[in-house]
C-alpha positions as CSV (number, residue, x, y, z in Angstrom):
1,X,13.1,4.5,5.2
2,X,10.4,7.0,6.4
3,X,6.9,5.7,5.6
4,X,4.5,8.4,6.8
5,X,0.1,7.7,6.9
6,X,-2.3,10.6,6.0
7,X,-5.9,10.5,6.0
8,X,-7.5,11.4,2.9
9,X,-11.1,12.6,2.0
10,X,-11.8,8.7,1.9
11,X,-12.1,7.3,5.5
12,X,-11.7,3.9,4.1
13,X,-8.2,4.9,2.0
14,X,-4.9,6.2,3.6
15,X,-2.5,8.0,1.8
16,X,1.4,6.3,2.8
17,X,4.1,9.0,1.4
18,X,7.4,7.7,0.7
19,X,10.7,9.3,1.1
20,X,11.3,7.7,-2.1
21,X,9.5,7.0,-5.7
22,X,7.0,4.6,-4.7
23,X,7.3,3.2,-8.7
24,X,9.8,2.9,-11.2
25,X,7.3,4.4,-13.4
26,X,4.2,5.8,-14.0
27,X,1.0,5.2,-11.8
28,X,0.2,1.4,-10.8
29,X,-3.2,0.0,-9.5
30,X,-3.3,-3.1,-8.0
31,X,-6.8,-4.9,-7.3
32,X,-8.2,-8.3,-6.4
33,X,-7.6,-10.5,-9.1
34,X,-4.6,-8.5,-11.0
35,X,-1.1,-10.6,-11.8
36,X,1.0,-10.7,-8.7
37,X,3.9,-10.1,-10.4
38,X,3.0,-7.2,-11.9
39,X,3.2,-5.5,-8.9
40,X,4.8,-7.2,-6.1
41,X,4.4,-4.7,-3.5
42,X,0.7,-4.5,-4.2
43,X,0.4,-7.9,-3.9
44,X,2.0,-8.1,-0.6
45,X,-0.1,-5.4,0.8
46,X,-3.6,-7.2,-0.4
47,X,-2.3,-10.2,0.9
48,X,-2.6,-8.6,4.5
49,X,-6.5,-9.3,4.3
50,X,-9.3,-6.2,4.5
51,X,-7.3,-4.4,1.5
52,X,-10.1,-3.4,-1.8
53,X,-7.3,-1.5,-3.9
54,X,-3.4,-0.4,-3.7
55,X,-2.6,2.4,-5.9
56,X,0.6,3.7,-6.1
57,X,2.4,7.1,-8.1
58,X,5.4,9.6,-7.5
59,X,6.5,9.4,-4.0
60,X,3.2,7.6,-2.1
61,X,1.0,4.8,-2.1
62,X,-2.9,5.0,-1.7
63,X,-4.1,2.0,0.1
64,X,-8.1,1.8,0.5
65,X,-9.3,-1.0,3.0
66,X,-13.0,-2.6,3.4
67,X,-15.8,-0.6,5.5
68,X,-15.2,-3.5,8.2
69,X,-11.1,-3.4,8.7
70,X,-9.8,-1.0,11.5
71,X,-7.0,1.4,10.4
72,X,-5.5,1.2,13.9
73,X,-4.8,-2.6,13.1
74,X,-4.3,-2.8,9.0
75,X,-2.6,1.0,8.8
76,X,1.1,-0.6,10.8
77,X,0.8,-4.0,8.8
78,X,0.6,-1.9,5.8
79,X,3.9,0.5,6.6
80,X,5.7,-2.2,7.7
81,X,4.7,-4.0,4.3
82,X,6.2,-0.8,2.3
83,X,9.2,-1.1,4.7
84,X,9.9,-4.5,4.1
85,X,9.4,-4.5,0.4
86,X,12.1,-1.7,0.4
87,X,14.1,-2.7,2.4
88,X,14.4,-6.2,0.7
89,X,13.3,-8.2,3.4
90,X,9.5,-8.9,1.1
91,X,8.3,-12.4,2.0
């Protein structure tokens, strides 16, 4: 599975593109306090800590952290979190 980072305009949000629908449907948001199983991958990637929102559509997922979190340490939890989820291996 290729999971590939982009910077946006947003320093604080990172655009992961997917080489495959990132949904089965139309756009999905995911923010603190929203139902865990409505979005499983969401979840997983707020559970890493320093995550504000998960929004994902088409082919990529948006992930935007706090002003204190580092992409150089939440940016690979949150790829290999995409991975894992599609790869099966979700905790």
């Amino acid at each position: 599975m290729q999971v590939s980072p982009d910077p946006t305009p947003n320093p604080n949000a990172i655009k992961f593109t997917l080489d495959r629908p990132s949904t089965d449907g139309g756009a999905q948001t995911f923010k603190q306090g929203s139902d865990p199983a409505s979005y499983p991958l969401g979840a997983s990637i707020f559970a890493l800590g320093d995550v504000t929102n998960v929004f994902a559509t088409a082919d990529f997922i948006s992930v935007t952290k706090s002003d204190a979190a580092d992409w150089n340490e939440l940016g690979p939890k949150v790829q290999a979190a995409i991975i894992a989820h599609f790869e099966g291996n979700a905790a």
